[in-house]
C-alpha positions in Angstrom: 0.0 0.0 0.0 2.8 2.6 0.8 2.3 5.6 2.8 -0.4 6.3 1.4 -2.3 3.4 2.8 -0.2 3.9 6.1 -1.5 7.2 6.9 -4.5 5.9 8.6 -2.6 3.0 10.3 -0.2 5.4 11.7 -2.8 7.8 13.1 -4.3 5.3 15.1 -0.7 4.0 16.2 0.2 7.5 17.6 -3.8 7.8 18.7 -3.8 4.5 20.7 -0.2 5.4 22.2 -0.8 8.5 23.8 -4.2 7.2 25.3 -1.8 4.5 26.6 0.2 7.5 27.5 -2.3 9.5 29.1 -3.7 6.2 31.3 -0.1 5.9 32.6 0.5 2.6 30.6 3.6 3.9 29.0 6.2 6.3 29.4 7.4 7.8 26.3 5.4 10.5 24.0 5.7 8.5 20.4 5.5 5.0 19.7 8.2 4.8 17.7 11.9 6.4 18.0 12.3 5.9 13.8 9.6 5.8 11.3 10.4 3.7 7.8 7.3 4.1 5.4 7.6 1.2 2.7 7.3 2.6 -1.3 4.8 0.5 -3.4 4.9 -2.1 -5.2 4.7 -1.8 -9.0 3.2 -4.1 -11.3 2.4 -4.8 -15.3 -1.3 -4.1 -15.6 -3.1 -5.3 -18.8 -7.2 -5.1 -20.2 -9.3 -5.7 -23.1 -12.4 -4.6 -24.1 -15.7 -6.8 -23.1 -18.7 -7.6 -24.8 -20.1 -4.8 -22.6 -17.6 -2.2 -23.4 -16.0 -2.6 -20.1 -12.4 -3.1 -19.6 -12.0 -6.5 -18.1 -8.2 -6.6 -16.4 -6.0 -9.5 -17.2 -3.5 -10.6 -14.1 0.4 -10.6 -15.3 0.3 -14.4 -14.6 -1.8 -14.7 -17.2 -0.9 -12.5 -19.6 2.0 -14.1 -22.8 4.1 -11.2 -23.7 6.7 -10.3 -26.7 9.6 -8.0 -25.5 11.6 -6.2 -28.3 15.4 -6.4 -28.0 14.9 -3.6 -24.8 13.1 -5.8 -23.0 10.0 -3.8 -23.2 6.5 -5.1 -23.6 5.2 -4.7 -27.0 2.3 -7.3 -27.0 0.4 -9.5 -25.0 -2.6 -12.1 -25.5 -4.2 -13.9 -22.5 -5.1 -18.0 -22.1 -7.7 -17.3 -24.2 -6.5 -15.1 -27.2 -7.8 -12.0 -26.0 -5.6 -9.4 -27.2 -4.5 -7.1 -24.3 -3.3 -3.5 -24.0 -0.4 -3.4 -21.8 -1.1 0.2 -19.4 2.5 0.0 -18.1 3.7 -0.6 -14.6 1.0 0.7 -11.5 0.3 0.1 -8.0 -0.4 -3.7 -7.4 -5.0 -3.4 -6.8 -7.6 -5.3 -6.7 -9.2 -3.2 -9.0 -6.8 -3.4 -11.9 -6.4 -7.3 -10.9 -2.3 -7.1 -10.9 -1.9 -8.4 -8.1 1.1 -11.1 -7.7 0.3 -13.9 -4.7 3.8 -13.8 -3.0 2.7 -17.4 -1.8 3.0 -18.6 -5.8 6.7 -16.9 -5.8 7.4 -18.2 -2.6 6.2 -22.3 -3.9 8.4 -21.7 -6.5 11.8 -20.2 -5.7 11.5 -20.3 -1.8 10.9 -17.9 0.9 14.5 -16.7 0.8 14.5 -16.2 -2.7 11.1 -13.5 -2.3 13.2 -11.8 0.9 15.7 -10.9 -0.7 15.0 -9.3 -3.6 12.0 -7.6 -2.2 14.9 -6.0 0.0 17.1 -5.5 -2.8 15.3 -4.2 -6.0 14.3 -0.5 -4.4 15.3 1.6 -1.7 12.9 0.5 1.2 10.8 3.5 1.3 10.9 4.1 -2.6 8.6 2.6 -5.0 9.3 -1.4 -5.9 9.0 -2.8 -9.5 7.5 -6.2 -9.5 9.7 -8.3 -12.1 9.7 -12.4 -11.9 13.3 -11.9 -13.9 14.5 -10.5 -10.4 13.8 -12.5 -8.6 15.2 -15.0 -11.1 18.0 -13.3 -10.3 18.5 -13.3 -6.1 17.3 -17.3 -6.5 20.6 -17.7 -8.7 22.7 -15.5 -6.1 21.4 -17.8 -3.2 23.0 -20.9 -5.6 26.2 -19.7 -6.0 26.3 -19.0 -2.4 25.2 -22.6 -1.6 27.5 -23.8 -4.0 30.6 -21.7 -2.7 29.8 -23.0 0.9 29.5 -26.7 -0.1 32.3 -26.4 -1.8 34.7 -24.8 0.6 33.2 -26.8 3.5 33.6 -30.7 1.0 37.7 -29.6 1.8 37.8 -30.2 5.0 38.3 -28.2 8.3 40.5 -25.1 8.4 42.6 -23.7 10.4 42.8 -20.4 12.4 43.4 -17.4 10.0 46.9 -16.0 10.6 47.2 -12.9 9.3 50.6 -12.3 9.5 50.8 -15.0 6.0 48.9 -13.5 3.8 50.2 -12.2 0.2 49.2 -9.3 -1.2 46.0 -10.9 -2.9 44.6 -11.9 0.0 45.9 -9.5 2.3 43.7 -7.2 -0.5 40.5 -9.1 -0.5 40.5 -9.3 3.2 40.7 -5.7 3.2 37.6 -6.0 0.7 36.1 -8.2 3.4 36.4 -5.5 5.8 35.0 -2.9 3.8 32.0 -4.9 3.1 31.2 -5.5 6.9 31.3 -1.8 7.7 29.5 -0.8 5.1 26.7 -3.1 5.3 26.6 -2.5 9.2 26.0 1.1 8.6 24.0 0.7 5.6 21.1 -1.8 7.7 22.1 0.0 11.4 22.0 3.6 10.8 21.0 4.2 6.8 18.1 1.6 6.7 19.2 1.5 3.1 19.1 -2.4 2.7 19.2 -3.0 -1.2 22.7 -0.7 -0.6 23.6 -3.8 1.6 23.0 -6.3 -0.3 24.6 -5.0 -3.6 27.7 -5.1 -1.3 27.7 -8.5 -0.5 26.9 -9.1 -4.1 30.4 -7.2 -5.2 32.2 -9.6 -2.4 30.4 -12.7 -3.5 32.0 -12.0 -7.0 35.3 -12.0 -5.6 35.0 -15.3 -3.3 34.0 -16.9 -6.4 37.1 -16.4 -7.8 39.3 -16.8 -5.2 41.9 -20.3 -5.2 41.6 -22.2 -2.4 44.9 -24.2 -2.5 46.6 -23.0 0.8 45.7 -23.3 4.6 45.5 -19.3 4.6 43.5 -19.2 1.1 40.9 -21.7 3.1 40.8 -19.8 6.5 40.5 -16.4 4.6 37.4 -17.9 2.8 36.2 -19.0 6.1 36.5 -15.9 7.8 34.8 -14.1 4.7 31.9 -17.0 4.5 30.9 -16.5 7.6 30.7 -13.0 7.8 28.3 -13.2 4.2 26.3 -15.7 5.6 25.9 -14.2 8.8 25.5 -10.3 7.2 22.6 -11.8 4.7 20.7 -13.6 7.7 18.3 -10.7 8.5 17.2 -11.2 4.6 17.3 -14.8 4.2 17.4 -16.3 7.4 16.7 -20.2 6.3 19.3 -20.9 3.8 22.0 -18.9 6.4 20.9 -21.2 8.8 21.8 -24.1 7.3 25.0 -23.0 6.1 26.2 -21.2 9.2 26.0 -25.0 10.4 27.5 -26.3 7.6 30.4 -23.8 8.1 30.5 -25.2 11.8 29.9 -21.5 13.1 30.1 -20.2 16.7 26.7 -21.3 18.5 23.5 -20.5 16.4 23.3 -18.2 13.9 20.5 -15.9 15.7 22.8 -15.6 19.1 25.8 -15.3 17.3 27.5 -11.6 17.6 27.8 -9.6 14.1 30.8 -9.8 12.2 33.4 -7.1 14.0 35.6 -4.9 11.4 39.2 -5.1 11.7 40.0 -1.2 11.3 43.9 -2.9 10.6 42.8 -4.8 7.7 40.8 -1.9 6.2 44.6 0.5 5.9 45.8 0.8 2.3 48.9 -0.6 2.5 49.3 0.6 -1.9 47.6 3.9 -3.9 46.5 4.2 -7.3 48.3 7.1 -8.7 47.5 8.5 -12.3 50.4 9.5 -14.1 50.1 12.9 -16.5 52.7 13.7 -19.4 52.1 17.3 -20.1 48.3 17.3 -18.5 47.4 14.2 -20.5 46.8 10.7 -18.7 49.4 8.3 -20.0 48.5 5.7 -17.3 48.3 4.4 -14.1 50.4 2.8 -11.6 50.5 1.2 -7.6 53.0 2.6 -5.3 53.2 1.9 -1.3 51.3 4.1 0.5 54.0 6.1 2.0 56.2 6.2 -1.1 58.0 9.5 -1.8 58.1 11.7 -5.2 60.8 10.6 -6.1 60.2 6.7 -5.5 56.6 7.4 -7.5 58.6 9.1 -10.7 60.6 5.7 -10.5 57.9 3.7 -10.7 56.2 6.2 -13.6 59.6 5.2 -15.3 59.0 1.7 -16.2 55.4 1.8 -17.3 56.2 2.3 -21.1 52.8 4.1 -21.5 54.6 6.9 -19.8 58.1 6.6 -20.8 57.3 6.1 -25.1 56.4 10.2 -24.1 59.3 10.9 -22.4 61.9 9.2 -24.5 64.3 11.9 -26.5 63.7 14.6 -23.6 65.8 15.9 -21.1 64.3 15.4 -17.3 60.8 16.4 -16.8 59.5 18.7 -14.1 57.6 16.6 -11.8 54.0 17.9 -9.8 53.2 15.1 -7.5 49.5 15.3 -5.5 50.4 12.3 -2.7 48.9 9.2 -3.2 46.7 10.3 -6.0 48.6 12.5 -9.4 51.8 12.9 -10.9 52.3 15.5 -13.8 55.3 15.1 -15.9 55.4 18.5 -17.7 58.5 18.3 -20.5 61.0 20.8 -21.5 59.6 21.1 -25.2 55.9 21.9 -23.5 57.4 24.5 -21.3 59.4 26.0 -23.5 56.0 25.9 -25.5 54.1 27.9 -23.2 56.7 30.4 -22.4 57.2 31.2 -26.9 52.9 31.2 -26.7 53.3 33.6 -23.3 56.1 36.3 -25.0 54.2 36.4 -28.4 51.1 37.5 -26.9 
């Protein structure tokens, strides 16, 4: 319904609270210390004509569509031939019969499935687009994580994580890892922007995937970062994290377990990206430790032949360095240039 339908509801919420109030039933003046009005939900709406003149509305479920190469609708015929006009997307009603029975969704792709992508196809308070292919999409997300779980958990046991033997790959994904936890904590706790969240465990499920799990710390890294997914993506689909938080053998159950606690340590850049200039223009772009001087960056510049192929035949460039982000490389032929362009005006 959205907030439009909730106005009423929450009238009689505040109503009923301060008569509670008032009676000396409760203490506080509101009933709530944070408000979250849900958006709508959106659905395709289709009619035809009736004998009578009257439009008779066609549910989506039983409406056959053609999609151009867009993906939008540009016919549709029901069961029974009728050829329907397609209105767009409006409010799920009654009276326009596009209504979707979550209880069919939920038969067929599970209760987890309809969570999460309820949670993650709008901002919680914004409008919601009803779309099947969606939710295709979170029941194929939930696979891979099954999959990645049974997988990791079919090698064995693992041991402790030690951090102090991890390369630079994983010392970077666990980083990633870290990143992920805070911003999903502060995305659910204090943003209440929960398709934000998800999307992020989305990003780090695509680098699990991908991750090698031939040594001890490769394994306990993926343990660590499995159940801290599993255990982030509860609140949205709190049956399949149940049974792999067991699977992964985690601490207790899943709903007394603590959240997953960031490491501010793993979360320093130990490397920055710095863009390298020749004369203004971006010739490339190279990694240098963190606390790396000018001087040290210009080396690096040096043997990135992007760079050098526009250096090569000049004397030694002057060099403007913005720490751990730019590094202009301005030659003696473009200043010399500027200053010909400067005296002739």
């Amino acid at each position: 319904g959205g907030i439009e339908h909730a106005i009423m509801h929450l009238m009689y919420f505040r109503f009923f609270h301060k008569l509670m109030r008032d009676a000396g039933l409760v203490n506080s003046d509101e009933p709530a210390k944070r408000l979250l009005c849900q958006g709508m939900v959106l659905a395709d709406a289709f009619y035809y004509i009736g004998d009578n003149g009257q439009r008779i509305w066609v549910s989506p479920i039983d409406a056959i569509v053609e999609r151009d190469n867009k993906g939008r609708i540009v016919k549709a015929v029901d069961n029974e031939g009728h050829q329907l006009e397609y209105t767009g997307m409006c409010k799920m009603s009654k009276s326009k019969n596009n209504g979707i029975d979550p209880q069919l969704m939920v038969e067929k792709y599970g209760a987890d499935t309809v969570r999460l992508f309820m949670m993650f196809a709008a901002p919680a308070e914004m409008t919601l687009e009803w779309q099947e292919s969606g939710v295709e999409g979170a029941n194929r997300f939930l696979k891979r994580l099954w999959r990645l779980v049974f997988n990791h958990v079919g090698k064995g046991a693992t041991q402790e994580l030690d951090k102090t033997c991890l390369n630079p790959e994983q010392k970077s994904l666990r980083r990633d890892l870290h990143k992920t936890i805070a911003k999903v904590t502060d995305d659910i706790g204090r943003r209440q922007t929960f398709n934000t969240a998800i999307a992020a465990i989305m990003e780090l499920m695509k680098q699990l995937n991908n991750v090698p799990q031939d040594t001890e710390s490769a394994r306990a890294l993926m343990q660590e970062s499995l159940l801290a997914v599993v255990k982030m993506l509860y609140p949205f689909s709190p049956h399949i994290c149940f049974i792999l938080w067991q699977q992964l053998r985690g601490e207790g159950d899943i709903d007394t377990a603590p959240w997953p606690v960031v490491d501010q340590q793993a979360m320093i850049e130990e490397v920055n990206l710095v863009i390298v200039q020749v004369n203004g223009k971006v010739r490339g772009k190279i990694t240098v430790p963190v606390d790396a001087k000018k001087e040290q960056v210009y080396q690096y510049a040096c043997r990135e032949y992007s760079v050098t192929k526009y250096l090569d035949g000049l004397t030694e460039p002057e060099i403007f360095y913005v720490p751990g982000k730019l590094m202009n490389l301005v030659t003696v032929k473009s200043r010399q240039v500027k200053n010909e362009t400067f005296e002739s005006k």
